[in-house]
C-alpha positions as CSV (number, residue, x, y, z in Angstrom):
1,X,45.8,47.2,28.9
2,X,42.1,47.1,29.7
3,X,41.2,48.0,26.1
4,X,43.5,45.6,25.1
5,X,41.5,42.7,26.8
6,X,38.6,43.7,25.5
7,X,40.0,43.4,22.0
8,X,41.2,39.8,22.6
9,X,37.8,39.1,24.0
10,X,35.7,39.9,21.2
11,X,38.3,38.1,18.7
12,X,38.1,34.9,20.8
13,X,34.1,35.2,20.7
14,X,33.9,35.5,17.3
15,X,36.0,32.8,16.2
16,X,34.5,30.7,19.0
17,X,31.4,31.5,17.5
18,X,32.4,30.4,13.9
19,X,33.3,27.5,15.1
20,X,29.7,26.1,16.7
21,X,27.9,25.9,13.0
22,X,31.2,23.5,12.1
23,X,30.9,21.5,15.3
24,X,27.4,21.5,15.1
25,X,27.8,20.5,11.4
26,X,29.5,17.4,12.2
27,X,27.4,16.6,15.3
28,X,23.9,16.2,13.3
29,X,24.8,14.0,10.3
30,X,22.8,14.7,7.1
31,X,19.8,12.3,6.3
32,X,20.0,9.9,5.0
33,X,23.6,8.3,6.0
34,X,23.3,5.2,6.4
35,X,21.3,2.1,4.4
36,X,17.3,2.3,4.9
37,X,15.2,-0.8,5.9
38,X,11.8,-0.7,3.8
39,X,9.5,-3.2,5.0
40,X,6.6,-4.3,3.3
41,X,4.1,-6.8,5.0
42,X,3.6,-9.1,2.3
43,X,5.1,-11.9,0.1
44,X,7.4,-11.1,-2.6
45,X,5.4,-11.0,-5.8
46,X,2.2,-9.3,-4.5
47,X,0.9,-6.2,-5.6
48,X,2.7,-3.9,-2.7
49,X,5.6,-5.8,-3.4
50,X,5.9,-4.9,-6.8
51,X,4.9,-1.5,-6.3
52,X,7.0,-1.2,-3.3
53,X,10.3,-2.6,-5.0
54,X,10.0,0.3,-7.9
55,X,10.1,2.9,-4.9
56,X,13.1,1.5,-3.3
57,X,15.1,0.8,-6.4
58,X,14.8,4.7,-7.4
59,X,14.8,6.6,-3.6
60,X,18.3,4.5,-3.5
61,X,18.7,6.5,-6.1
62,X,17.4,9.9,-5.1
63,X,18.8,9.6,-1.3
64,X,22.4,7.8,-2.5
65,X,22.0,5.3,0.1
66,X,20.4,1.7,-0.6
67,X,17.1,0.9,0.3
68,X,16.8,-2.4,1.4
69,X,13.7,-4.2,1.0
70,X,12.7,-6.9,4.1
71,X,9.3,-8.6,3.7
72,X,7.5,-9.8,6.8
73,X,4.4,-11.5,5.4
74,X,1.6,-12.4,7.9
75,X,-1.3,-10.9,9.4
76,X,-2.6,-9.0,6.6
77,X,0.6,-6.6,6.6
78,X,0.4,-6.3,10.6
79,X,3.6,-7.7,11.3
80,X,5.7,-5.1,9.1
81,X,3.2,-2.3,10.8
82,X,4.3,-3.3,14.1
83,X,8.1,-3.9,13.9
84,X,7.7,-0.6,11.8
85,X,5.5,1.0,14.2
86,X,8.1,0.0,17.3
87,X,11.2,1.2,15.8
88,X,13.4,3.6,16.7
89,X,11.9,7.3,15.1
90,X,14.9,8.1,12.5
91,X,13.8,7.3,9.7
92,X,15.8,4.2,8.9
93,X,12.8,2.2,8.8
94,X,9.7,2.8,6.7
95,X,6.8,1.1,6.2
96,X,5.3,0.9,2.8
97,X,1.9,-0.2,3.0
98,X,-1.7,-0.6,1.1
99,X,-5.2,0.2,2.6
100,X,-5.0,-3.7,3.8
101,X,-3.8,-1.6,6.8
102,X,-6.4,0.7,7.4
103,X,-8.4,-2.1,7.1
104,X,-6.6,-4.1,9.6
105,X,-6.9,-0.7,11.8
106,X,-11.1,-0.8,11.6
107,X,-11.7,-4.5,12.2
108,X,-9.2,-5.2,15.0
109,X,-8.7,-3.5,18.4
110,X,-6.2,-6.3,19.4
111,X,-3.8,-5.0,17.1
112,X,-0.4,-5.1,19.2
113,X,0.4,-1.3,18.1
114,X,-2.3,1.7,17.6
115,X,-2.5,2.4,13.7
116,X,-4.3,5.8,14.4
117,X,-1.4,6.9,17.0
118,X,1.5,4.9,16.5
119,X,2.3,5.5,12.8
120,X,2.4,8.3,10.5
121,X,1.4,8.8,6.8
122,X,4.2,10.3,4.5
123,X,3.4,10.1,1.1
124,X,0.9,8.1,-1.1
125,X,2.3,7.0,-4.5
126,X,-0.5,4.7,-5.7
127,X,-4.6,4.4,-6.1
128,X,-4.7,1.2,-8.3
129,X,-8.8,-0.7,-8.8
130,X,-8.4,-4.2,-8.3
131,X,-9.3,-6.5,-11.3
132,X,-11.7,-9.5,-11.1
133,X,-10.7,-12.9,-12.8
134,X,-11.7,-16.1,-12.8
135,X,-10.4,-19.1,-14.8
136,X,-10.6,-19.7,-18.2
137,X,-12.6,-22.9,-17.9
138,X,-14.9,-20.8,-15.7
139,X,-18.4,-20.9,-17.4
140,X,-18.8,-16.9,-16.0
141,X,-18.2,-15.2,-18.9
142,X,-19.3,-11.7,-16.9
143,X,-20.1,-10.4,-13.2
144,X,-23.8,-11.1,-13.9
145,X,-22.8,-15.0,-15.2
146,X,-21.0,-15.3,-11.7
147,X,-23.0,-13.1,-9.5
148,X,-25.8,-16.5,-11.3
149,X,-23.5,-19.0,-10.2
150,X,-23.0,-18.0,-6.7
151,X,-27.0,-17.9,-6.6
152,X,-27.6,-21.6,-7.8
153,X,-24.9,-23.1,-5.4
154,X,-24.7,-20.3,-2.2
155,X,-21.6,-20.8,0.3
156,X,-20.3,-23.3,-2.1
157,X,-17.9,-21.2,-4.8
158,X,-14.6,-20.0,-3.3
159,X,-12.7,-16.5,-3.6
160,X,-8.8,-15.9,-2.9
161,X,-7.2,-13.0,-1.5
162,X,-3.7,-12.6,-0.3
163,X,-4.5,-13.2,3.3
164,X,-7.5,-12.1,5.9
165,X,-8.1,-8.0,5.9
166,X,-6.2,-7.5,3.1
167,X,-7.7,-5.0,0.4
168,X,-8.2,-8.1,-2.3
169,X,-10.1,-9.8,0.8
170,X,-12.6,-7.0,1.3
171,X,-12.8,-6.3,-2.7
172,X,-14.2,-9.8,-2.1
173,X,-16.6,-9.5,0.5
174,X,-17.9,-6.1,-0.1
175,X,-19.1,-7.8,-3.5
176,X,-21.0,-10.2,-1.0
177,X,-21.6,-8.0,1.0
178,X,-23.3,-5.5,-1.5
179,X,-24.9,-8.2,-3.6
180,X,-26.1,-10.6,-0.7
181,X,-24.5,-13.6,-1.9
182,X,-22.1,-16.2,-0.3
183,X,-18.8,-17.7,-1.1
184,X,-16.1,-19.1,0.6
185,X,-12.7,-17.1,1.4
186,X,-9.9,-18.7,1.3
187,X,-6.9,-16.9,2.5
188,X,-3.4,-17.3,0.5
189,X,0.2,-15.5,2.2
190,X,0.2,-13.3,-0.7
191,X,-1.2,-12.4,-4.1
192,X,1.2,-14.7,-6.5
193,X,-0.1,-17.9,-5.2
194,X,-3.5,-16.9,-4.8
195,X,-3.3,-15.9,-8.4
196,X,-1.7,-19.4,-9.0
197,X,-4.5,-21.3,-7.4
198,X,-7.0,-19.4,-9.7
199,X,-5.2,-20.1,-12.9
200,X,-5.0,-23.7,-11.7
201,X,-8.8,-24.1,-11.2
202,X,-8.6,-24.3,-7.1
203,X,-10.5,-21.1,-6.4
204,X,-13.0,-19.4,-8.9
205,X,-12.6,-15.9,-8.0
206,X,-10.4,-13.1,-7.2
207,X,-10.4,-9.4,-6.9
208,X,-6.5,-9.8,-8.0
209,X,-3.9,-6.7,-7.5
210,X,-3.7,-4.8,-10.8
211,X,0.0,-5.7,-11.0
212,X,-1.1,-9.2,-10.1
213,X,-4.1,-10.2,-12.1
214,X,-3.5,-7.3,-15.0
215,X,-1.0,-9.9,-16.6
216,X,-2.7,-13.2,-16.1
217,X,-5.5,-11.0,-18.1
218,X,-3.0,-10.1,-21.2
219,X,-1.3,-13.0,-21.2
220,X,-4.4,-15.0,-21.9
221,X,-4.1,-16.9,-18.5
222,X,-7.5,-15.7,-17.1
223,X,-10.9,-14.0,-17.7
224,X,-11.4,-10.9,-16.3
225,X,-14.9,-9.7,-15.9
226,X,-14.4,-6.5,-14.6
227,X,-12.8,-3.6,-12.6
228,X,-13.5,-2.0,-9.1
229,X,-12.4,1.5,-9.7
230,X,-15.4,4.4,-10.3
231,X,-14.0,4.8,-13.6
232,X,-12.8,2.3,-16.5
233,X,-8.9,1.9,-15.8
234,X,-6.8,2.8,-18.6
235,X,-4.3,-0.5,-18.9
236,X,-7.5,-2.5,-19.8
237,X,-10.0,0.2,-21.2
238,X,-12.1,-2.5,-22.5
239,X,-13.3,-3.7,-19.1
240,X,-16.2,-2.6,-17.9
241,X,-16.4,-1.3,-14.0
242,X,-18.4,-3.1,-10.9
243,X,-21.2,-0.3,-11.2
244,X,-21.3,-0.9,-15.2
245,X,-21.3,-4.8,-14.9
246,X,-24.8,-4.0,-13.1
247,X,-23.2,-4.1,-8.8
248,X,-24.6,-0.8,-7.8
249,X,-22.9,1.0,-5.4
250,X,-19.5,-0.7,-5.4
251,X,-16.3,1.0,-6.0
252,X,-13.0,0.4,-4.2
253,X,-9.3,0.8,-5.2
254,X,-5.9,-0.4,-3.7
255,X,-4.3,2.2,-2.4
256,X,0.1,2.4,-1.2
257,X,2.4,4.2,0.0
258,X,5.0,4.8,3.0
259,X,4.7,5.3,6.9
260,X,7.0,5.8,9.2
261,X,6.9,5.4,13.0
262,X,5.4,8.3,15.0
263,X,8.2,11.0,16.8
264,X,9.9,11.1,13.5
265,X,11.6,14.4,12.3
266,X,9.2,16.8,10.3
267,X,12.7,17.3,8.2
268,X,13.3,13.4,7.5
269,X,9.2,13.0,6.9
270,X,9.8,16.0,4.0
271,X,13.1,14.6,2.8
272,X,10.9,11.3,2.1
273,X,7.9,13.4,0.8
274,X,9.9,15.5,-1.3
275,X,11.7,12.6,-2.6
276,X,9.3,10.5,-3.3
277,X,7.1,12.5,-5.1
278,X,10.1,13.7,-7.4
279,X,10.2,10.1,-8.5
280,X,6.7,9.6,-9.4
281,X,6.9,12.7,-11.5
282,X,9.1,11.4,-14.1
283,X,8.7,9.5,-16.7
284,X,10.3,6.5,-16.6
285,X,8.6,5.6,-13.1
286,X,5.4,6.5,-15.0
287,X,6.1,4.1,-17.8
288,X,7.0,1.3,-15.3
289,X,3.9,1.5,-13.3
290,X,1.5,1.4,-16.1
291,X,3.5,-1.7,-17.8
292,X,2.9,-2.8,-13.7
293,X,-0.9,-2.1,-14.0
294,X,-0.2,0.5,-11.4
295,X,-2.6,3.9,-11.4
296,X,-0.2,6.7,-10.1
297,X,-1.8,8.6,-7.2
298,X,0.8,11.5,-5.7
299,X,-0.3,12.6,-2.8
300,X,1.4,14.6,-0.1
301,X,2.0,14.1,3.3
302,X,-1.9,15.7,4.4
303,X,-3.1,14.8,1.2
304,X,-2.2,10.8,2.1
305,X,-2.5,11.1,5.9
306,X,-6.6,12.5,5.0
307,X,-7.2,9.6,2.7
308,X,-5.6,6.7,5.7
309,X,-7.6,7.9,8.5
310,X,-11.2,8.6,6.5
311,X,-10.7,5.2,4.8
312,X,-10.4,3.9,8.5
313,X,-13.6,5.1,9.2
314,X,-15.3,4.2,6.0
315,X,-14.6,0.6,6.8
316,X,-15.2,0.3,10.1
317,X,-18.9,1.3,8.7
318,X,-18.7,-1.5,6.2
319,X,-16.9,-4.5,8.1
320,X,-19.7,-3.6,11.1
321,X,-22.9,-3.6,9.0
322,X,-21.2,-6.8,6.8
323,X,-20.5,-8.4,10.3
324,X,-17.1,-9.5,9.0
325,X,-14.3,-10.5,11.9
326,X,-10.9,-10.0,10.9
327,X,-9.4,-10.6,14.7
């Protein structure tokens, strides 16, 4: 009888024990199962946006649950990092971003959430220069015909970006900054009507998004004088860089990508990664961001989260010595 027990012991354990992977199975749902929220702290039409938007459209895709895209312009992409940043850690809201937040991150210690603690690089899918135009009843016909302009009437010419700290801003002042000029900034809630305001004659410069200013360029709508990037960008090889237009010393790009809050899953963060970087290696996502003026820039979860916080250094350096105040 006793043996017998035993034997009906072990049979009940083991199928008791079968059972726990199913139960656990259901208890810990797969991720994604449920609709993601993508937010992206600018106005629909700007540079991130646009860049943004391709990302969401094909990790529906990847992930087989929609990725829903909410803009919450305002603040130089602050708002989006905080509601981001104070979100629950599941990975159902994601931040896609450029380095107007790192930027944010140097210049202001009121921000209402901690960019260094409080959010978390996941993958970087884009290092894009920005493009300089000016309108095309400008008399600059190069960076040395304005760079001449801004000397004979100093604090007087005006510069757009798509709002204070953003990366189009501080493409605009560390030009100033590095050339010791002056020119007034006027702030726009996004890249579109900044760009409308140049073609219109209101403002007559701007360090314009690539996906922003690239078309205004081709489509004969403005000038462009030149590129920020270290090297000529290959949408517009006949554009000479910053350095080569004669500004020693200047190089910047746009950088993007997506964040999510901090005390998310390493699983979910490599489900993104993974996902993520899968789309930027094929071809049609390739041959959308170059008709976008978008340079692709993969770069894993270290590779990204290196590039955020050095870049949050590097401008606290610049934004101190330019004595610029973004708060």
């Amino acid at each position: 009888m006793f043996k017998k027990l035993l034997k009906n012991i072990a049979l009940n354990t083991a199928a008791a024990l079968t059972v726990i992977p199913v139960l656990a199975g259901f208890a810990v749902a797969a991720y994604p199962d449920k609709p993601i929220k993508m937010m992206i702290g600018y106005a629909p039409g700007s540079s991130t946006d646009i860049v943004g938007r391709m990302i969401a459209n094909d990790l529906s895709l990847a992930l087989k649950q929609p990725v829903i895209v909410e803009n919450r312009g305002g603040a130089a992409g602050s708002l989006a990092a905080d509601a981001v940043a104070k979100s629950a850690p599941d990975g159902y809201t994601i931040l896609f971003a450029q380095n107007g937040l790192a930027i944010n991150v140097a210049a202001n210690p009121r921000l209402p959430f901690n960019g260094q603690k409080d959010l978390l690089p996941v993958v970087g899918v884009a290092a894009t220069p920005h493009i300089l135009i000016v309108n095309n009843n400008s008399p600059a016909k190069s960076v040395a015909d304005l760079i001449a302009m801004l000397k004979v009437d100093p604090g007087k010419l005006s510069f757009g970006s798509s709002g204070i700290g953003n990366s189009d801003h501080m493409a605009g002042e560390l030009f100033l900054a590095t050339t010791g000029l002056q020119a007034i900034h006027i702030p726009y809630k996004g890249g579109s009507p900044a760009a409308t305001d140049l073609v219109g004659g209101q403002i007559d410069f701007y360090f314009a998004g690539m996906p922003v200013g690239l078309p205004l360029y081709k489509g004969d709508k403005a000038k462009a004088l030149a590129v920020t990037g270290k090297s000529r960008f290959s949408g517009a090889p006949e554009l000479m860089t910053m350095q080569e237009a004669g500004v020693k010393g200047y190089e910047m790009a746009l950088w993007q990508g997506v964040f999510v809050p901090v005390g998310t899953s390493p699983s979910i963060i490599k489900e993104l990664n993974n996902s993520i970087l899968k789309i930027l290696e094929t071809p049609e996502m390739k041959e959308r961001f170059q008709k976008a003026g978008v340079q692709v820039a993969p770069m894993n979860t270290q590779q990204f989260s290196d590039l955020y916080f050095s870049d949050i250094a590097r401008w606290k350096v610049v934004i101190e010595k330019a004595k610029i105040k973004l708060d």
